[in-house]
Steps between C-alpha positions, in 0.01 A plus 500: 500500500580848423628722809244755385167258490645369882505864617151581335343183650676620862357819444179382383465304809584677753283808358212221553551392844516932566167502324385247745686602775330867471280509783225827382330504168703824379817349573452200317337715189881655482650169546284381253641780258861374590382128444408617116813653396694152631275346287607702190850505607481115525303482162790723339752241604306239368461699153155527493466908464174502386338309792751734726321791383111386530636434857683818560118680379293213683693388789704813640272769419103447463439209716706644802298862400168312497582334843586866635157634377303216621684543848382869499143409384454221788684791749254773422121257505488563880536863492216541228315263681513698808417842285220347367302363842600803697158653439312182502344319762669118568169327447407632158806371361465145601347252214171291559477152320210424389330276739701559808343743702554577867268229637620193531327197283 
């Protein structure tokens, strides 16, 4: 083997175990990025640049970016949440099923 593809596979693995080592969500979205440009660096050494690229656009940039806007979507739900029943009283919001009403069968 080829010094090069033995340091790309090193790097690609130990980028991996810091994506799973990552202990909050954002912190694992940059590892993630970090992860994807292994991957194309280990890709280059195995002369495949055309798969290197789709996973320098895929890998290191949009998935980690989609990961950091979901994060930021789930992180914000409570606060609108909260916004929106301020005014509200706590029994109006709650949902009755059909058929289950407050006496018991």
């Amino acid at each position: 083997m080829n010094v090069l593809i033995v340091a790309a596979l090193t790097l690609v693995g130990l980028a991996g175990t810091a994506v799973v080592a990552a202990d909050m969500p954002e912190r694992q979205a940059v590892t993630l990025s970090f992860f994807g440009l292994a991957l194309t660096v280990l890709f280059m050494a195995f002369q495949a640049p055309d798969v290197a690229l789709s996973q320098l656009g895929v890998g290191a940039a949009i998935v980690p970016l989609m990961v950091m806007l979901a994060i930021r979507t789930i992180s914000q739900r409570p606060a609108r949440e909260e916004e929106a029943g301020s005014g509200e009283d706590k029994a109006s919001q709650e949902e009755v099923l059909p058929g289950r009403g407050g006496d018991p069968p």
